[in-house]
C-alpha positions, 0 to 999 in steps of 0.5 A: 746559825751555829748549831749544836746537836746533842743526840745522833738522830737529830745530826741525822735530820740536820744532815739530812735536810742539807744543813750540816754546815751549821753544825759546830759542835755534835756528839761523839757518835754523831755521824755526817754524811760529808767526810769533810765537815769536821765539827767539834766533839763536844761529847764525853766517854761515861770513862772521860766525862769531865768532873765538875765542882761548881753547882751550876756545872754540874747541873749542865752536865748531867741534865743536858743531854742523856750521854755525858757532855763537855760543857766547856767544849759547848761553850767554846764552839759559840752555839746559837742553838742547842738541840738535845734530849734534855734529861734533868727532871725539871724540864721546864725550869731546866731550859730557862737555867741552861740559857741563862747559863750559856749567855753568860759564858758566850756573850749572848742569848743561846736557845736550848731546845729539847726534842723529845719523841714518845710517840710517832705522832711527836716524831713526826712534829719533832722531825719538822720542828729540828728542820725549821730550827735549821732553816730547812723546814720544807725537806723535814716535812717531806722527810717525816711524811715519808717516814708515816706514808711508808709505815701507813702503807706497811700498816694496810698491807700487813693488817691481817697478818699483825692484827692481835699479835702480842709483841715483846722488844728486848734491847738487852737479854742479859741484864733483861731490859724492854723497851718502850719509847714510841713502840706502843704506837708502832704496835697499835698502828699495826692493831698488835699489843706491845708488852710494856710494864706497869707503873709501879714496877718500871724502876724495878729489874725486868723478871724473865716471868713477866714476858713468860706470863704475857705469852708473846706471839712475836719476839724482837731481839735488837740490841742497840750496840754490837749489831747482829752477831750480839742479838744473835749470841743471846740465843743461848742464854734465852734458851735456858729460861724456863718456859721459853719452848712453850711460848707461841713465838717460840713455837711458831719461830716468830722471834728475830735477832736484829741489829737495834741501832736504827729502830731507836734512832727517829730521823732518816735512818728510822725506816731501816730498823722499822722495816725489821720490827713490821717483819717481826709484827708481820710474820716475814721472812728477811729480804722480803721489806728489809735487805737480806739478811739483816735480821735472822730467824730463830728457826735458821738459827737453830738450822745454822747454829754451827755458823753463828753460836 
């Protein structure tokens, strides 16, 4: 089986499961465990993304996956198999398309598969349903278990200290932007209610006055790029919204800065940003579910604000 992965978390399960050497093609930031497998980058920088002029290219290029591909690196590598995040807002005529497209380049049939995750209970299925693709059906069953015994087992422990907490996840402060994906789940798991928009304003840009209004008990500020020192230098600009001293999170210090990489990455590397946002739910102190220091509280922050800001 010759195996594309289009998105880092599902490399992440591929790898995890013992499959790596069916990889011959990832994306740019895909990461591998074994240094010496080397597959072929077919991901583009949004800088570098190859320009397309025929119809059907283009079409591949933009709907395949959620960052920008090299379509004709795909091709090149011979895939049996394409796992990705299919983004083209046709979903279901976009697959049989992109398989008709690839078979007449490679010379014969390639599946596309679309892994979408929007709640746990589909990161769970779709954790089981990339390890069967591979061949390794048995350890991506014991890989999702894992994942839902350890949140099950934080959702017991914690009840009583998470139960009713309004909960705000910021995965950028400036432009302002939330984020939702499977979190609402998360949150209810954890009898917490997560601030999420309505409908008809999602395309809209995130005021500052919505989150005010919602009174968050927890605040979680976990950009996706730039680590800890990025969350951590959005302090300031958090500071001087209006309103922002009198929200309960504020008062009671329950706002982290944390590090977003793993907590939107399903697979593997899941439980490590998991155990910062049930510390946020919860109420805990770093090191207590997580390793030290790997998010800081606000109240630290403004003790130490000569170290970090």
């Amino acid at each position: 089986m010759r195996i594309v992965s289009l998105e880092p978390f599902i490399t992440d399960i591929i790898d995890f499961c013992g499959a790596a050497t069916m990889l011959v093609g990832v994306s740019g930031d895909c990461e591998l465990s074994d240094a010496s497998l080397v597959p072929s980058i077919v991901g583009a920088s949004p800088d570098n993304a190859p320009k397309y002029t025929s119809a059907d290219d283009q079409r591949i290029s933009r709907g395949l996956a959620g960052r920008p591909v090299d379509v004709k690196k795909i091709v090149s590598s011979k895939p049996d198999l394409i796992l990705t995040h299919i983004t083209d807002a046709e979903r279901a005529t976009f697959i049989p398309f992109a398989e008709e497209y690839f078979e007449a380049w490679v010379g014969r049939r390639v599946v596309v598969q679309d892994v979408s995750i929007i709640s746990l209970a589909t990161m769970y299925e779709e954790i089981g349903i990339v390890g069967g693709r591979a061949g390794k059906s048995r350890e991506a069953r014991e890989l999702a278990g894992r994942i839902k015994a350890q949140l099950m087992e934080w959702a017991d422990s914690f009840f009583d200290r998470s139960r009713g907490k309004k909960v705000v996840l910021l995965s950028s402060v400036d432009p302002l932007r939330t984020e939702t994906l499977w979190f609402p789940s998360f949150a209810k798991l954890f009898s917490c209610e997560l601030f999420t928009r309505e409908p008809k304003r999602r395309d809209t840009q995130l005021q500052w006055s919505e989150i005010r209004d919602f009174r968050p008990d927890a605040i979680v500020v976990a950009p996706p790029e730039g680590g800890v020192p990025s969350s951590v230098r959005s302090l300031g600009t958090l500071e001087a919204l209006e309103g922002w001293d009198a929200l309960p999170a504020v008062k009671r210090g329950d706002v982290f800065f944390c590090d977003g990489k793993d907590l939107y990455r399903p697979g593997p590397r899941f439980l490590k940003g998991a155990a910062i946002f049930v510390s946020a739910l919860a109420g805990l102190e770093s090191g207590y579910i997580t390793q030290r220091d790997e998010f800081f509280k606000l109240r630290f922050l403004e003790l130490h604000r000569h170290r970090f800001l």
